[in-house]
KEVEX-814912 format. One record per residue: residue number from 1; x, y, z of N, C-alpha, C in turn; residue in one letter. Coordinates in steps of 0.1 Angstrom, whole numbers, plus 5000, padded with zeros to 4 digits. Layout:
% residues N
   nr  n.px  n.py  n.pz  ca.px  ca.py  ca.pz  c.px  c.py  c.pz  rest
  NUM     X     Y     Z      X      Y      Z     X     Y     Z     A
...
***
This chain:
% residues 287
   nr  n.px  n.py  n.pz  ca.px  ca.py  ca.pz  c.px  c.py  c.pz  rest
    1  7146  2477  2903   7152   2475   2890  7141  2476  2879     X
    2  7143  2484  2870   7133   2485   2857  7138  2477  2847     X
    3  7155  2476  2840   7155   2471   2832  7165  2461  2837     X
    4  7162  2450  2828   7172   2434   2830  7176  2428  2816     X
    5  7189  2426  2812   7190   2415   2804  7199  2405  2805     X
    6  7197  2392  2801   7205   2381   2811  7208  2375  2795     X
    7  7227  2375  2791   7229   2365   2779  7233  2353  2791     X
    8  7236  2344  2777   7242   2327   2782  7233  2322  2791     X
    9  7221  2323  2793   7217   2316   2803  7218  2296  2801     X
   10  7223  2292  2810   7222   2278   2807  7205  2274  2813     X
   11  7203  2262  2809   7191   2255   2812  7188  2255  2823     X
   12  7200  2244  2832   7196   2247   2847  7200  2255  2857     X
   13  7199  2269  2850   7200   2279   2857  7183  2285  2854     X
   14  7178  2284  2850   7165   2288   2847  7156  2290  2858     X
   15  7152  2281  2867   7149   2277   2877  7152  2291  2888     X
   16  7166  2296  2891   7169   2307   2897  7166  2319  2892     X
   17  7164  2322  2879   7162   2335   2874  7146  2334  2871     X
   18  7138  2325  2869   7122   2326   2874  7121  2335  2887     X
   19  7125  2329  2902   7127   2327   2914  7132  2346  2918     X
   20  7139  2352  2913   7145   2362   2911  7132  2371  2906     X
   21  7123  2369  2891   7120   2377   2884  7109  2379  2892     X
   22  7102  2369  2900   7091   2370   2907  7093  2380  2915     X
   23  7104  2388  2922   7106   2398   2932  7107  2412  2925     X
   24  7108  2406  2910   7115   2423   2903  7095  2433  2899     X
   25  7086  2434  2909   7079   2439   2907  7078  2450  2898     X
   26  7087  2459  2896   7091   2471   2889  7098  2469  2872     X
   27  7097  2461  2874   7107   2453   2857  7093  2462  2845     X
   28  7102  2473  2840   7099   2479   2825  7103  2472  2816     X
   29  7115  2462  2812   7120   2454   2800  7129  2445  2806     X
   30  7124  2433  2797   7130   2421   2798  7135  2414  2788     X
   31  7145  2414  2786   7154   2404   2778  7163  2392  2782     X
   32  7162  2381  2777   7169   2369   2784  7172  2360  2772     X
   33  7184  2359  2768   7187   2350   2762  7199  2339  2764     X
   34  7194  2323  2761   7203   2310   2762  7214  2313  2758     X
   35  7223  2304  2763   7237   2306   2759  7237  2300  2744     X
   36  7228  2295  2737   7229   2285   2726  7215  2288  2718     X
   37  7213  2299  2718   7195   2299   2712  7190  2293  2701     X
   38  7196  2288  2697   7192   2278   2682  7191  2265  2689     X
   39  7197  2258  2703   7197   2250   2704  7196  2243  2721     X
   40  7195  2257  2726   7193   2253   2743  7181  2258  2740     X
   41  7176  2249  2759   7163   2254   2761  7165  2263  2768     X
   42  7154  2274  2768   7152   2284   2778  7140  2283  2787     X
   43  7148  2285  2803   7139   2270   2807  7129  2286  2819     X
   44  7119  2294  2814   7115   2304   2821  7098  2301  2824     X
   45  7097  2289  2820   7082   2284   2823  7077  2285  2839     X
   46  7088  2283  2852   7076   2282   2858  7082  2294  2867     X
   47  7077  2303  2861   7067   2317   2869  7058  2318  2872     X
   48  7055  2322  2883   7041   2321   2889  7034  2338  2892     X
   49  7040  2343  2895   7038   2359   2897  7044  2365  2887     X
   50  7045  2366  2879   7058   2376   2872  7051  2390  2869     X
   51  7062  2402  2862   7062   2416   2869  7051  2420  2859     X
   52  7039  2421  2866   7026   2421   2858  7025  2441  2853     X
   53  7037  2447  2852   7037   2462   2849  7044  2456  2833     X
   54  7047  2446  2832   7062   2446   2820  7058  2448  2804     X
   55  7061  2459  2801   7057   2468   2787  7065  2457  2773     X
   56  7077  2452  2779   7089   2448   2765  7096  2440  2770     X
   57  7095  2430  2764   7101   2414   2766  7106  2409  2753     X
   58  7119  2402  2751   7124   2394   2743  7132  2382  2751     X
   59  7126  2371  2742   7130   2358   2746  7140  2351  2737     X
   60  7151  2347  2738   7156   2339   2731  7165  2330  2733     X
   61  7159  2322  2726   7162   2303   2729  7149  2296  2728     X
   62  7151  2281  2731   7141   2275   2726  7133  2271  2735     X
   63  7120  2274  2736   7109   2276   2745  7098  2260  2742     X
   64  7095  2258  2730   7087   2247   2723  7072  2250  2729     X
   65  7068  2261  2739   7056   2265   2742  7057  2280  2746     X
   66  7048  2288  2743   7049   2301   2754  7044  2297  2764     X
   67  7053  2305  2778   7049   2304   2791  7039  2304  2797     X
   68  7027  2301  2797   7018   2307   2806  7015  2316  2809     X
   69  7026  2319  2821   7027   2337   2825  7027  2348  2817     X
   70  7030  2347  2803   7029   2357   2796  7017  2361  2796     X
   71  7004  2356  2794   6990   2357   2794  6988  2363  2802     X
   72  6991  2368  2812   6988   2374   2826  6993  2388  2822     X
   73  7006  2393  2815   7009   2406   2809  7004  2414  2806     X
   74  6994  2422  2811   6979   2431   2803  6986  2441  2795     X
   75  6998  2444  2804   7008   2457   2800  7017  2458  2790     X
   76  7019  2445  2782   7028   2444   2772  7027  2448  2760     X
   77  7031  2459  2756   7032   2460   2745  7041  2459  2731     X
   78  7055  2449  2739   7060   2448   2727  7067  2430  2728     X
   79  7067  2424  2720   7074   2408   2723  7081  2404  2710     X
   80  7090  2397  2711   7102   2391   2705  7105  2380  2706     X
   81  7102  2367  2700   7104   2355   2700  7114  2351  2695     X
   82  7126  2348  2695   7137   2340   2685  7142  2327  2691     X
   83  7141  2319  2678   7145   2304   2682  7137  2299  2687     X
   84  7124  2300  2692   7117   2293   2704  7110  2279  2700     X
   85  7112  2274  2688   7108   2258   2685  7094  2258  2686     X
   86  7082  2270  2685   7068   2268   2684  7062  2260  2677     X
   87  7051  2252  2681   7045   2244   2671  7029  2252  2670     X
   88  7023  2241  2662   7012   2244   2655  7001  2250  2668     X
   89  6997  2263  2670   6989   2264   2680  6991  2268  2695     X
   90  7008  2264  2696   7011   2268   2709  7014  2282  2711     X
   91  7008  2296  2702   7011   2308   2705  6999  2314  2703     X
   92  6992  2309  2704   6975   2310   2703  6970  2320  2712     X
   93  6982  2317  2727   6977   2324   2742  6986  2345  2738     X
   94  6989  2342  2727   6993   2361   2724  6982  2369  2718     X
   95  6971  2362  2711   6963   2370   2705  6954  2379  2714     X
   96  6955  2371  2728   6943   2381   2738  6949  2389  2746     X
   97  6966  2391  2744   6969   2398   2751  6965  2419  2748     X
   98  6956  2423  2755   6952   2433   2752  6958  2448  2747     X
   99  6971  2447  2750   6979   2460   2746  6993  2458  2742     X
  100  6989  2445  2729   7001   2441   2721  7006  2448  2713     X
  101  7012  2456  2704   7014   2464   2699  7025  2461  2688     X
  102  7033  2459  2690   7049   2446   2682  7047  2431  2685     X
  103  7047  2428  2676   7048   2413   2679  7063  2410  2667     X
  104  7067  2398  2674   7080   2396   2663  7085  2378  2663     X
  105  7088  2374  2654   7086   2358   2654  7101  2355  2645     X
  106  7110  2352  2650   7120   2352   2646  7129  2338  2645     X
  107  7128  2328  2635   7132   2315   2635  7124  2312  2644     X
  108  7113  2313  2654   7106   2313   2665  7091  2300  2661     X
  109  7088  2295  2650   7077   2291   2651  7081  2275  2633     X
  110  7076  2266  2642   7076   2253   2632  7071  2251  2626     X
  111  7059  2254  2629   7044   2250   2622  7040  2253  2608     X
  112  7031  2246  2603   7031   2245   2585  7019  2256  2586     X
  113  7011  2261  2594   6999   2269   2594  7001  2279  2603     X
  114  6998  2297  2602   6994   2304   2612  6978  2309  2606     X
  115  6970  2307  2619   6957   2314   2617  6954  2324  2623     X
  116  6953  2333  2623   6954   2347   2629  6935  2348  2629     X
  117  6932  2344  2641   6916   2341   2638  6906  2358  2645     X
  118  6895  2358  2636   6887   2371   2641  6888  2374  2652     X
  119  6890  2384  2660   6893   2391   2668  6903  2390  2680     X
  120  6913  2385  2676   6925   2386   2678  6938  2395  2679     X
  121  6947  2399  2684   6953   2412   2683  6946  2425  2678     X
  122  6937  2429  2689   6930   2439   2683  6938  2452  2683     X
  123  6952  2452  2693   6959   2462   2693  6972  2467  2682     X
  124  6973  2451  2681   6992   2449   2672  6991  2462  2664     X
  125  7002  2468  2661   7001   2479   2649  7015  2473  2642     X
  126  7023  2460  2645   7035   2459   2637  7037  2442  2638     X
  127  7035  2433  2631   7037   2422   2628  7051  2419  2618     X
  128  7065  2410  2624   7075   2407   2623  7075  2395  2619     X
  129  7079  2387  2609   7078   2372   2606  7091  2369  2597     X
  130  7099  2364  2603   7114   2359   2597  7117  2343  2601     X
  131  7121  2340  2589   7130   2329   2591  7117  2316  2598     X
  132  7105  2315  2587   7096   2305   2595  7097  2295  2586     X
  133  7107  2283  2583   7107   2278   2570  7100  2265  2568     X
  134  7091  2262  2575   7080   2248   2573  7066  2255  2573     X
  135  7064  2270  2574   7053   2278   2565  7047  2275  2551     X
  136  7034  2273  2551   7033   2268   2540  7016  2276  2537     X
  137  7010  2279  2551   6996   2283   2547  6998  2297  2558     X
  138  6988  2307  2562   6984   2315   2565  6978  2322  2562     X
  139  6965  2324  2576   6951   2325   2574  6952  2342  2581     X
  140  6937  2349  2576   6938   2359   2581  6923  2365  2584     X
  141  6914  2359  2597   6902   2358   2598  6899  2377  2594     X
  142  6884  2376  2588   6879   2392   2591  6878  2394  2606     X
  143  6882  2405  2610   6885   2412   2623  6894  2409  2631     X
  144  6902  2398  2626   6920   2399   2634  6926  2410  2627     X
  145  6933  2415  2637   6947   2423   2636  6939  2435  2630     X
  146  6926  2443  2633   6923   2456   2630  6929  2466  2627     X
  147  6941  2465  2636   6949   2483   2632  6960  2477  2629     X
  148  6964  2470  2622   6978   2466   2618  6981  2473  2609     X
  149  6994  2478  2610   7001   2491   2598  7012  2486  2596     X
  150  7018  2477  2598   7035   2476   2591  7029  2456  2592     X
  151  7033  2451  2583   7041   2438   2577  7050  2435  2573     X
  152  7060  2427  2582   7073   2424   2570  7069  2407  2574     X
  153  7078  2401  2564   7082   2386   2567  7090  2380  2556     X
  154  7096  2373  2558   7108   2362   2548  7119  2364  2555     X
  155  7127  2351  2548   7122   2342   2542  7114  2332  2549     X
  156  7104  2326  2534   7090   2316   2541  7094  2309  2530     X
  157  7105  2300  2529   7104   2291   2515  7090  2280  2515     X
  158  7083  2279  2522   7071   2272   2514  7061  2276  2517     X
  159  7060  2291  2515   7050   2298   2512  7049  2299  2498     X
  160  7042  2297  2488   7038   2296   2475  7030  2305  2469     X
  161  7020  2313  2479   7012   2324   2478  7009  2334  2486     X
  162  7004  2344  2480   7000   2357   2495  6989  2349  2503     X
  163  6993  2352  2513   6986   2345   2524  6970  2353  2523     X
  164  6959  2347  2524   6946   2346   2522  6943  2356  2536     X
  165  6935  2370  2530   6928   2378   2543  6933  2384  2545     X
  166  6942  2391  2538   6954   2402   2538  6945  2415  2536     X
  167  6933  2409  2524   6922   2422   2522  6911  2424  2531     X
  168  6916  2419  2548   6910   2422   2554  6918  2432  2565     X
  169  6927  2436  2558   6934   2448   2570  6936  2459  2564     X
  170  6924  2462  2568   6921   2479   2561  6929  2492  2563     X
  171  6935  2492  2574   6948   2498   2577  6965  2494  2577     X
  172  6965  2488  2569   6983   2482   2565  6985  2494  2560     X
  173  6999  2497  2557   7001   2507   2555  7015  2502  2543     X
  174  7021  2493  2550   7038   2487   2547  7032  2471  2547     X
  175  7034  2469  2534   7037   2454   2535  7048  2452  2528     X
  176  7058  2446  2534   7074   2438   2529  7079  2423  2530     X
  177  7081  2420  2520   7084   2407   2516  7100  2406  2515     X
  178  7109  2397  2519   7122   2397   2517  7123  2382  2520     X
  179  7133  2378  2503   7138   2368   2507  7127  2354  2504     X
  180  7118  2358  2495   7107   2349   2490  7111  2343  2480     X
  181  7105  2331  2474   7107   2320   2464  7102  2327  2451     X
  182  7103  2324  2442   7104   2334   2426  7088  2329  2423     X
  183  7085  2317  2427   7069   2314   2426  7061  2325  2437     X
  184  7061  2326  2447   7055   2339   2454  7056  2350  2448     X
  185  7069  2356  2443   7072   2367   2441  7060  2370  2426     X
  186  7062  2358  2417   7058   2359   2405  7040  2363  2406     X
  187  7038  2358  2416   7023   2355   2423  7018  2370  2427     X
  188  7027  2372  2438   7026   2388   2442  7022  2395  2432     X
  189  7030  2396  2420   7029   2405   2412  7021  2402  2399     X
  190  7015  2389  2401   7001   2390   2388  6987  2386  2395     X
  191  6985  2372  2397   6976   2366   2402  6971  2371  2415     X
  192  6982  2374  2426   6978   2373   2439  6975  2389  2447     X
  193  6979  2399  2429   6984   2412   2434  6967  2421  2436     X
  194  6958  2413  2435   6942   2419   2442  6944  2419  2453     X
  195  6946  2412  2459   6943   2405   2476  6955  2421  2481     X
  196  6961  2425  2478   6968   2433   2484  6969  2449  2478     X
  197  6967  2455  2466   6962   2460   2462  6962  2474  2468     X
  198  6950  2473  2479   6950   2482   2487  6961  2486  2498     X
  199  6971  2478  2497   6984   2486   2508  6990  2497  2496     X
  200  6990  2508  2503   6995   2520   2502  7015  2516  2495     X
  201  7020  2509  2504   7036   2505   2500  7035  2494  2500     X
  202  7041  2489  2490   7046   2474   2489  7063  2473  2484     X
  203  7064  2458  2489   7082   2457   2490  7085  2443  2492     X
  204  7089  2440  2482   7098   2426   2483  7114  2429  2476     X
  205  7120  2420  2483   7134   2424   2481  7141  2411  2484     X
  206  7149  2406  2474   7154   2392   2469  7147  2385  2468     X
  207  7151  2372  2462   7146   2361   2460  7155  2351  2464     X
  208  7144  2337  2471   7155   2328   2477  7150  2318  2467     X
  209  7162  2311  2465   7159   2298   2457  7163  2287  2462     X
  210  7154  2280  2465   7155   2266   2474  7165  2254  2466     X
  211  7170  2261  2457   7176   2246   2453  7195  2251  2457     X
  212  7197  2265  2464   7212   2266   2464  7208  2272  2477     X
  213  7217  2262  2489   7214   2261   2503  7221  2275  2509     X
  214  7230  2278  2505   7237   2294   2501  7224  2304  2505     X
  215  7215  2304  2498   7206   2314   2491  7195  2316  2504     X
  216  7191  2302  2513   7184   2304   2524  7195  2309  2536     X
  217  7205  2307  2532   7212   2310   2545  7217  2323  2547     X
  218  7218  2331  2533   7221   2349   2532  7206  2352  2537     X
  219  7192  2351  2532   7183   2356   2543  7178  2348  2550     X
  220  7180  2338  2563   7177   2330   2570  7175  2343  2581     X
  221  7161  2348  2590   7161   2357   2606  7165  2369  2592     X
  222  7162  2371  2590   7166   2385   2579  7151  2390  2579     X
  223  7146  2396  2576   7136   2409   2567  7142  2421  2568     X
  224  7143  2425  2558   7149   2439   2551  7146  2449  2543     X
  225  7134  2459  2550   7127   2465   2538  7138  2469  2524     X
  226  7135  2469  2510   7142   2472   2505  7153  2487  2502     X
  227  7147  2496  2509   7156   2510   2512  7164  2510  2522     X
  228  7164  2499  2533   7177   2498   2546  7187  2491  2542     X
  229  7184  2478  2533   7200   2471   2528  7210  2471  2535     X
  230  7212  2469  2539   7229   2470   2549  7233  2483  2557     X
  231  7220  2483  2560   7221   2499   2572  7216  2494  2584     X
  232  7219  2499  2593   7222   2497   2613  7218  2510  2614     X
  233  7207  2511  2622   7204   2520   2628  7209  2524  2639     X
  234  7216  2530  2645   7226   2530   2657  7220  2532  2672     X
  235  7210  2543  2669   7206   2549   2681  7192  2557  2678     X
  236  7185  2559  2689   7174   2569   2683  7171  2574  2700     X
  237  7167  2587  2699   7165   2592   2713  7152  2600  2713     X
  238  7142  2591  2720   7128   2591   2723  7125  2603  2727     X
  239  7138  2613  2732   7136   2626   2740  7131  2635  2725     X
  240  7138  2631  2717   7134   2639   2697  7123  2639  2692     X
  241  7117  2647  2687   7112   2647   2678  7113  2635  2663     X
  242  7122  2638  2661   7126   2629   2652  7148  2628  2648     X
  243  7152  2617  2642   7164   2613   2638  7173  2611  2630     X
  244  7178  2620  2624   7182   2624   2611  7195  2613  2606     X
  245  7199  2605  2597   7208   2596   2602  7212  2601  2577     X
  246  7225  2595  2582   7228   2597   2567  7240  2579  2565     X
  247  7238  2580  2553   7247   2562   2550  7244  2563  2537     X
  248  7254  2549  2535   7258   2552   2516  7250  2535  2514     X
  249  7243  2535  2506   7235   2519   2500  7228  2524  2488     X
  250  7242  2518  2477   7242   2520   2462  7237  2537  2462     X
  251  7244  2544  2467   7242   2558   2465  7240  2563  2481     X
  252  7236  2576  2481   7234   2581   2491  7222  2581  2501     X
  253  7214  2581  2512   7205   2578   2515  7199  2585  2524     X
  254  7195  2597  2528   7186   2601   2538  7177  2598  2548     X
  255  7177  2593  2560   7164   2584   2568  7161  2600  2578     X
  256  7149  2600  2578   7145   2609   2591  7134  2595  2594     X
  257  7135  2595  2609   7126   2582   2616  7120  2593  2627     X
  258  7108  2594  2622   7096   2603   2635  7096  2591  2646     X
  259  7099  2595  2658   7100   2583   2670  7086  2586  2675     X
  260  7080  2573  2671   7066   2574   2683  7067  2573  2700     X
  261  7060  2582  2707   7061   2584   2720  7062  2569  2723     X
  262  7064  2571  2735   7069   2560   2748  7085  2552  2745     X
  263  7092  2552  2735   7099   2544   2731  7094  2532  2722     X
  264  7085  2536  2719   7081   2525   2706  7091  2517  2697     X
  265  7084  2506  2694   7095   2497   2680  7089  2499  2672     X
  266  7077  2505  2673   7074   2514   2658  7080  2526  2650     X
  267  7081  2525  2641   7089   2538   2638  7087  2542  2623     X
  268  7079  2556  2621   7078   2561   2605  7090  2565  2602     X
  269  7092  2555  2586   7104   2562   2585  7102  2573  2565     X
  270  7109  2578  2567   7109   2586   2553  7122  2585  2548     X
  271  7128  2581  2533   7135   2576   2528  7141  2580  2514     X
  272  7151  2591  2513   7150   2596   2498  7167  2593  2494     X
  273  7167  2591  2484   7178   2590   2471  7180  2600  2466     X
  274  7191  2606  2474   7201   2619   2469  7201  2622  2452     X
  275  7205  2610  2447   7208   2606   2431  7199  2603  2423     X
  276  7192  2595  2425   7181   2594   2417  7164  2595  2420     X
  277  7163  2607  2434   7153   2613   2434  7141  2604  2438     X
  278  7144  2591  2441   7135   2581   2448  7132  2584  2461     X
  279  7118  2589  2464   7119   2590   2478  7105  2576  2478     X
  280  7109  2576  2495   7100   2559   2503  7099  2563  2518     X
  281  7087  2559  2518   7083   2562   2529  7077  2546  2537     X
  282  7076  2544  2545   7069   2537   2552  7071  2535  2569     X
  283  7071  2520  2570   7074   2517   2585  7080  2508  2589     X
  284  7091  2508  2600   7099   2496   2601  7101  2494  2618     X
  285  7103  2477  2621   7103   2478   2636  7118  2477  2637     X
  286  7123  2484  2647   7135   2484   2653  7137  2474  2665     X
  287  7147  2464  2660   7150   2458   2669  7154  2458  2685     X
***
């Protein structure tokens, strides 16, 4: 078996599908999610062997620690966290994973601090950050995250500022903001707008206002570059060259998405307005 994905898992069934995964030597992609992911646990901790070939993994439910065994993954290049109740430090064991490539943190992490410390994800080329709402600081040592080209994240309602050491990723390409506080946004665009400067695209799109509980809950697990708005990507086939897709968002809209080889969740996309002649380029991870 190459691919597996397991919904509803209950808690104490966890125990069996570790027990299981240990034999699936062959496992290309893994997905597993609780029957309750905002609120069961996902109980996949005790692995002991797991399928040390496994390229793409998504977890979801609440973990409160990464597994151990993930560390053992040399091969992974793509992961997906949602709901998983992380605290300060306990994802510490992803930065050495050698051939990370997507990373994605989805309601996934508690903590008032991430430090993304020097030399760390020296592979990532796409960092995902949604829905982390006790965010408040984020650090960005010189020589973490070397080849990082795409950033999105929000909403971070107590993020207050651009996160410090952003002018240390000399290859960003796309940085996207969605779903930030009007003090960030305001920040972005006077005070804070050195530190980023050098990204080629920038993008923020809404603003949440913490005082109308409404307003976190339209982008609560949301990031949305601003040219996709209410577009679903349906399908894309790795066998192409590239994917011509057409949709209507406040006008007409064009996507050609160049698919990077292997089936990547990276994906260049290029972005023009039939009507008013806006074209956008950048990069977005596909879920």
């Amino acid at each position: 078996m190459r691919k597996l994905g397991i919904r509803n898992l209950k808690r104490e069934h966890g125990g069996y599908l570790c027990t299981a995964l240990e034999k699936m030597t062959h496992l290309r992609s893994l997905i597993v999610s609780s029957i309750d992911p905002r609120n069961e646990i996902l109980d996949v901790q005790s692995i002991s062997s797991p399928p040390l070939q496994l390229p793409s993994l998504r977890l979801r439910g609440q973990l409160e620690m990464v597994p151990d065994w993930i560390s053992k993954l040399h091969n992974l290049a793509k992961l997906r966290l949602s709901f998983s109740n992380l605290t300060d430090g306990s994802f510490k064991i992803l930065q050495t994973l050698p051939n990370l490539k997507y990373l994605g943190l989805i309601g996934a992490y508690n903590g008032e601090k991430i430090h993304f410390e020097g030399g760390g994800y020296q592979k990532l080329k796409f960092l995902y950050l949604a829905g982390l709402s006790h965010l408040s600081t984020m650090l960005i040592d010189e020589g973490a995250l070397p080849v990082l080209e795409g950033l999105a994240m929000g909403p971070c309602p107590q993020l207050k500022k651009v996160p410090s050491g952003f002018q240390h990723l000399k290859y960003l390409k796309e940085l996207s903001f969605a779903g930030m506080t009007k003090e960030f946004t305001q920040r972005l665009s006077q005070q804070d707008h050195e530190i980023v400067r050098h990204v080629p695209i920038l993008r923020y799109d809404g603003i949440y206002d913490p005082s109308d509980e409404r307003s976190y809950a339209a982008w609560q697990y949301q990031v949305r570059p601003a040219a996709t708005v209410g577009v679903k990507i349906w399908s894309a086939s790795a066998g192409r060259n590239s994917v011509e897709l057409s949709v209507n968002v406040s006008g007409t809209w064009n996507f050609v998405l160049d698919i990077v080889p292997d089936d990547s969740m990276l994906h260049k996309m290029v972005c023009e307005n039939k009507n008013n002649k806006i074209s956008q380029h950048g990069f977005i991870g596909v879920p």
